[in-house]
N, C-alpha and C positions, 0 to 999 in steps of 0.2 A: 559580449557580456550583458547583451540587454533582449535574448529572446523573448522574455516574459514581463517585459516592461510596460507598466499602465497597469497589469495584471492584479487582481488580489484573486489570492490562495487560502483553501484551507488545507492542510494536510494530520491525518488522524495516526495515533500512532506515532506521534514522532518526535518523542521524548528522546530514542533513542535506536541505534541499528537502521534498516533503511527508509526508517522514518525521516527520522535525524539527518540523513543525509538528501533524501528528496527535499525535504527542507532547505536545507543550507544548499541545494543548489539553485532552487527556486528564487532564495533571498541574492544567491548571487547571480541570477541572469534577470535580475529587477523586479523580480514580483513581492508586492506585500504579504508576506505569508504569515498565518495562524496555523502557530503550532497547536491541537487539539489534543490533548492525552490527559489519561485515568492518574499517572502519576505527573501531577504538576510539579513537584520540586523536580523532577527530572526535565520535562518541557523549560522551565524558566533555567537551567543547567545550558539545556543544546539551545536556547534564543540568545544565552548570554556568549557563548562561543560562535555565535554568527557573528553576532552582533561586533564581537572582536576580532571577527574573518572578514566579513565586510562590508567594506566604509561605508555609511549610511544607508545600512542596512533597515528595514522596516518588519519586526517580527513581533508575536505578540503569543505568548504563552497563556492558555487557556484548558482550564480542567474539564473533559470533555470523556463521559462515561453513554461510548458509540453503541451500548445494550438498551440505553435508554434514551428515547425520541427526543424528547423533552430536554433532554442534556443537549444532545447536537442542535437544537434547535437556538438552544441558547448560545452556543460556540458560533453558530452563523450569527446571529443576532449580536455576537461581541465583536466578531470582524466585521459586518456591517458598519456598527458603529463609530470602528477604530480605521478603517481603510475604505470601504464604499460596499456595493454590489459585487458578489463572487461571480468571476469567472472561472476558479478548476476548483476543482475538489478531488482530492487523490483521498480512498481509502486503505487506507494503508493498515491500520488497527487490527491485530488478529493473535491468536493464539493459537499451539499446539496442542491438540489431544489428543495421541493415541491409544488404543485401548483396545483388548481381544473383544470384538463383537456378541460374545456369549454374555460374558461376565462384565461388559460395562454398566455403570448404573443411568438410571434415567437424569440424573444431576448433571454427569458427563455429556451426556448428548445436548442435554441443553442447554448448558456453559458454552461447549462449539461452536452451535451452528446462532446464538445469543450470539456472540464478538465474531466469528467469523464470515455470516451471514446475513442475519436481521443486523450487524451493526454496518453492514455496507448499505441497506439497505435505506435505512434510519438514514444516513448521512445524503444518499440522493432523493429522498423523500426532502429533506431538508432543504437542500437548492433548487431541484428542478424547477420548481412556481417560478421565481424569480427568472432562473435562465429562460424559461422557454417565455414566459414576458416582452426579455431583454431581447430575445431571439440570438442567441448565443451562449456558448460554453462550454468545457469540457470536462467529462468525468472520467480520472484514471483509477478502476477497481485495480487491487492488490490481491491479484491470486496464485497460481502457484502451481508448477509441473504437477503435483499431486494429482491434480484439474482434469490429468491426462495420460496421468501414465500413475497405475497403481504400486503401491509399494507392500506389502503384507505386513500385518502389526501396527499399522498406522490409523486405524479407523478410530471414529468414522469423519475426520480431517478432511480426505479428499472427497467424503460426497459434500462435504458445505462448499468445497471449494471448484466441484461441477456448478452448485449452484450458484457459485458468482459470476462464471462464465454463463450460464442461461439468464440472470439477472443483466447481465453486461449485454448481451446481443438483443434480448428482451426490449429492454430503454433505449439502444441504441438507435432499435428501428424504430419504434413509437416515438420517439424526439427528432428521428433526421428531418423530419420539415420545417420543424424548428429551427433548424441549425444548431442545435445541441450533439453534441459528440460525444460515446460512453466507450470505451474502451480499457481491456485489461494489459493488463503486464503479468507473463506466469514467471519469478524467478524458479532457477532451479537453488544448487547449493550456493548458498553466501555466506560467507564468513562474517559473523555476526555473533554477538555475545551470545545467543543460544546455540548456535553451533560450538564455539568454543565449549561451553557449560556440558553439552553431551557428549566433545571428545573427553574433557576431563571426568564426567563421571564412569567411564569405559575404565577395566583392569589398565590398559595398556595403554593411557591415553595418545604418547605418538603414533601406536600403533594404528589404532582406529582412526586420527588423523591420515597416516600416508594410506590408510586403504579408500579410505576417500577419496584421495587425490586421484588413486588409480583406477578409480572409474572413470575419470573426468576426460573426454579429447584433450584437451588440452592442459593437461595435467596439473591443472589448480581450477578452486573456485571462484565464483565471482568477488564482487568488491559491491559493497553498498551502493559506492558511486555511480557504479555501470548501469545497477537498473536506474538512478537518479536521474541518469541522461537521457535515458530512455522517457522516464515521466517529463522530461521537460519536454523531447522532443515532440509528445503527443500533447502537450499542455499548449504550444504553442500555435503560433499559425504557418507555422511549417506544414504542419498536417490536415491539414483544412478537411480533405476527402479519406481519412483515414475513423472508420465509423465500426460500430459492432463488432469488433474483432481484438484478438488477442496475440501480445507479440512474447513471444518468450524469449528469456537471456539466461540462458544456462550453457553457455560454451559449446554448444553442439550433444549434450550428454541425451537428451530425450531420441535423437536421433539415431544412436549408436544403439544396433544389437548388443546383448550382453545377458550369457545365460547366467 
């Protein structure tokens, strides 16, 4: 329970879903962690449920709007103050836009690749001085099978989310002499209140549920927690040599033919 001890964290995004839960798992394997999110009463909601999961826990909720530099610069600048120098920063912060590619408007595109993009970006713009300084650190980007396996009707989502993998391998290599570490996480499906939200907006909402499932190998989706573990295990120093690469936790589904 202490892999991220000594650690401070910032994690964006993590008001709630696998924000929320990288967080709280951060806070429970001892890292200080800054919750950074656009909806504060929702962040100050999930630090006060750490906080009550656990015992002397150290979290600190921070309104942090990752489209603008200036915001994340500030959210480092309040963990700094509140817990020391960062060492991880998980971008987790993002949203869905899909849209038929004829008829999207120019607002759409740049709401996307705004929070799902430039606000990863914005966030290692933020630490890097510091880490490559301190000569240490790790960065877990939040991207997403999309990254890699097309789905039709979902644009233009997974081209922001090719370019967090080329942002991610990008810094990985220009900081390895650093000893700074950038690395992604692609989830696939997780059950998460926007999953939930779009089986319920479906005519048939179980239905659309178990057709889900039956894409899945392993006949369900993930859990918030599973990618969590996954950001601890690369936040920590377990992974010392694990640099510019991207690890997905989708149950095996990217791997599976399926016409």
């Amino acid at each position: 329970m202490n892999r991220l001890a000594g650690k401070v964290a910032i994690v964006t995004g993590a008001g709630r879903g696998i924000g929320e839960a990288i967080a709280h798992a951060f806070a429970r394997e001892g890292a200080a962690t800054v919750l950074a999110e656009l909806d504060l009463d929702a962040a100050q909601r999930a630090a006060r449920r750490i906080e009550a999961e656990v015992p002397g826990a150290r979290v600190l909720a921070v309104r942090t709007d990752v489209t603008q530099a200036a915001s994340v610069c500030d959210a480092r600048d309040a963990a700094e103050q509140a817990f020391g120098p960062i060492d991880v920063l998980v971008n987790n912060a993002g949203i869905n836009v899909f849209c038929d590619p004829l008829t999207m408007t120019d607002d759409d595109w740049r709401r996307c690749f705004a929070v799902d993009l430039d606000g990863v970006w914005n966030g290692c713009k933020a630490v890097l001085p510091g880490m490559v300084e301190r000569g240490r650190g790790s960065i877990v980007n939040i991207a997403s099978t999309h990254a890699f396996q097309i789905i039709p009707g979902c644009f233009p989502y997974p081209v922001a989310k090719h370019g967090v993998l080329g942002l991610t391998r990008a810094l990985g290599i220009e900081y390895a002499p650093k000893q700074v570490r950038v690395n992604a996480i692609a989830p696939g499906y997780v059950e998460t209140q926007l999953t939930r939200d779009w089986w319920d907006a479906q005519p048939d909402p179980e239905a659309a549920r178990q057709a889900t499932l039956a894409l899945q190998p392993m006949k369900r989706i993930g859990e918030p927690r599973e990618v969590a573990m996954t950001a601890v295990f690369l936040a920590s120093d377990e992974a010392p040599f694990i640099n510019a690469t991207c690890i997905t936790v989708d149950g095996g589904r990217t791997a599976l033919y399926h016409d």
